[in-house]
C-alpha positions as CSV (number, residue, x, y, z in Angstrom):
1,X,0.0,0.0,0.0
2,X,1.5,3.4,-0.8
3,X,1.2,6.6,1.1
4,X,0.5,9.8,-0.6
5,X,1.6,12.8,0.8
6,X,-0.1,16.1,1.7
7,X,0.2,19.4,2.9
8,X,0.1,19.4,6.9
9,X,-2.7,21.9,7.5
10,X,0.1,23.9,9.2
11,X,1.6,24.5,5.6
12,X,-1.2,24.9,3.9
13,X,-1.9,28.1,6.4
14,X,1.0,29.7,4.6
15,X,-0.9,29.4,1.3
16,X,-3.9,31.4,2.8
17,X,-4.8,34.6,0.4
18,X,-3.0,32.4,-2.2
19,X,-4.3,30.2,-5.3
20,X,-4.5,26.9,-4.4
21,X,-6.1,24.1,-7.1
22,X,-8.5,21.5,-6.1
23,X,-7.7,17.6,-6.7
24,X,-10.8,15.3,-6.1
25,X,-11.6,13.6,-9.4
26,X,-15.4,13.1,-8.3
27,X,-15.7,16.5,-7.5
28,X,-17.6,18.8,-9.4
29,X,-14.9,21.8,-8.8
30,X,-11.7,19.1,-9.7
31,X,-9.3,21.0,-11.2
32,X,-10.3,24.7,-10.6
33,X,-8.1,27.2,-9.1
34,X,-9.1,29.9,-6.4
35,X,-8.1,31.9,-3.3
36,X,-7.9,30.5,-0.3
37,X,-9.9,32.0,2.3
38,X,-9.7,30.6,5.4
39,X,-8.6,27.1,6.9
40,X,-9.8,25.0,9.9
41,X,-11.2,21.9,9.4
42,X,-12.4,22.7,6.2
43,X,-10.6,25.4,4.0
44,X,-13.0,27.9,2.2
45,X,-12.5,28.6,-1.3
46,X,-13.3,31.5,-3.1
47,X,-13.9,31.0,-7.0
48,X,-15.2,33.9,-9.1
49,X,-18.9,32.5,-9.0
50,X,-18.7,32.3,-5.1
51,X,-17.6,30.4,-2.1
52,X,-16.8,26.3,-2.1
53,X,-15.9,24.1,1.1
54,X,-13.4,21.3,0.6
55,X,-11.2,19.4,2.7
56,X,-8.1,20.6,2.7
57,X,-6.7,17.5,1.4
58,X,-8.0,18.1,-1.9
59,X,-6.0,21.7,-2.3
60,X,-2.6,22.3,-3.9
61,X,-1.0,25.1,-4.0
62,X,-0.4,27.1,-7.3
63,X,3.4,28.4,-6.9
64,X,6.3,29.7,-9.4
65,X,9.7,28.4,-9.2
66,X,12.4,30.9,-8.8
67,X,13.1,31.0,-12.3
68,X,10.0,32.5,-13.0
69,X,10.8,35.4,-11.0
70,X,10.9,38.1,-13.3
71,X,13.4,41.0,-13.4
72,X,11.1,43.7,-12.2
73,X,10.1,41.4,-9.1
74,X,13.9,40.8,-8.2
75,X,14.2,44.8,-8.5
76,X,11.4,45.3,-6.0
77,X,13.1,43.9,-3.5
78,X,17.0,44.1,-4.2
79,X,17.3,47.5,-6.2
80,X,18.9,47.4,-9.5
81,X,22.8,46.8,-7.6
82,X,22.9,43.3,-9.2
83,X,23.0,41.6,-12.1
84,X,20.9,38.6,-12.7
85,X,21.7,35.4,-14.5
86,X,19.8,32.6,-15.5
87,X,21.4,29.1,-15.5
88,X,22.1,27.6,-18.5
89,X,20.2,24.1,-16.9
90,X,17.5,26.4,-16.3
91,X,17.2,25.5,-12.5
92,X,18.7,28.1,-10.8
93,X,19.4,32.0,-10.7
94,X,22.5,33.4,-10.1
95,X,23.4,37.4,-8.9
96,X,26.4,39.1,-8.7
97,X,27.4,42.7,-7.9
98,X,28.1,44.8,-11.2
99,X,31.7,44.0,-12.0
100,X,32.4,41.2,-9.9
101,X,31.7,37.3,-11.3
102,X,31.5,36.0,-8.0
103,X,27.5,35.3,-6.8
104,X,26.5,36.5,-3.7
105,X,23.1,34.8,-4.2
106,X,22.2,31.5,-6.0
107,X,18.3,30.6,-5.7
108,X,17.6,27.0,-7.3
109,X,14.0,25.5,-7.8
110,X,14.3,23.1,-5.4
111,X,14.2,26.1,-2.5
112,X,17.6,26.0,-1.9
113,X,19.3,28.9,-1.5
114,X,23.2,29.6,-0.9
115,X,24.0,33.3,-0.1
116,X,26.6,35.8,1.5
117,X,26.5,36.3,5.1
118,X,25.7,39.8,5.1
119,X,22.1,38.9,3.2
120,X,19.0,39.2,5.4
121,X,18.1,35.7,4.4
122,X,14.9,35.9,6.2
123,X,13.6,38.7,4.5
124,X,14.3,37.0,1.0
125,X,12.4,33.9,2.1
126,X,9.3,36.0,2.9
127,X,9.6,38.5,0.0
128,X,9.6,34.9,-2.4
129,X,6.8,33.5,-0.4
130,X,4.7,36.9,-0.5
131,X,4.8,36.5,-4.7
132,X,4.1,32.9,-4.6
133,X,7.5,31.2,-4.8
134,X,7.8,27.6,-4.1
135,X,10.7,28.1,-1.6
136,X,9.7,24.1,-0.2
137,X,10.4,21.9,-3.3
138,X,6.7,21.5,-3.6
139,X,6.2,21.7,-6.6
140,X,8.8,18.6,-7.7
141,X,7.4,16.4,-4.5
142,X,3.6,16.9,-6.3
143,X,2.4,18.9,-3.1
144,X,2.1,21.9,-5.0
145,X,1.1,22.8,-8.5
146,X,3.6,24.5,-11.2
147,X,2.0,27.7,-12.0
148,X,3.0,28.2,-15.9
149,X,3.8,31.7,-16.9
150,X,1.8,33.1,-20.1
């Protein structure tokens, strides 16, 4: 018998205000996306025709990975003092101070992040999780859906 993993209800609370997707196959809302509300025993969805229950065993949350950031969203919160560069693998972002080739952040898709001392760490973890960021490896465990970028 296999277990299947989920989302501790503690986790899910940091998705609240965030798109989750529902994932019950005999459920009539399988599939949609919408905010989530609120979370107890149930966690109340809101859609754009109204309100749905669920269990909140049936949400996933709808996250980016890092390298979906975009340039003007690492500017918010840095400043322009760095230059960014994308991997050529495609699974993690590099950024370096104008003029020196040495990173003093790397962010990879599977959360982990290597940086300089001097970097308020903490405040890069919430600023990634405050734009939807998977920063928990999530998305490649299947707890968490890949939001594509248009």
């Amino acid at each position: 018998m296999s277990e299947t993993r989920q989302l501790t209800p503690q986790q899910l609370g940091q998705c609240i205000n965030k798109q989750v997707q529902i994932d019950c196959i005999y459920n009539p809302y399988h599939g949609q996306r919408g905010i989530l509300v609120s979370l107890s025993a149930r966690a109340e969805v809101l859609f754009s025709g109204g309100f749905g229950m669920f269990s909140p065993n049936y949400l996933r949350p709808v996250l980016r990975l890092p390298t979906d950031v975009t340039n003007q969203e690492w500017v918010a919160h840095f400043g322009d003092i760095f230059v960014i560069t994308q991997a050529e693998e495609g699974d993690h972002v590099l950024f370096c101070y104008p003029n020196e080739s040495k990173p003093f952040l790397t962010i990879w898709n599977d959360g982990e992040i290597g940086c300089d001392e001097m970097l308020p760490y903490a405040s890069l973890i919430d600023y990634l999780r405050s734009i939807g960021v998977d920063t928990n490896n999530w998305i490649k465990e299947g707890l968490a859906v890949h939001k594509q970028m248009p």
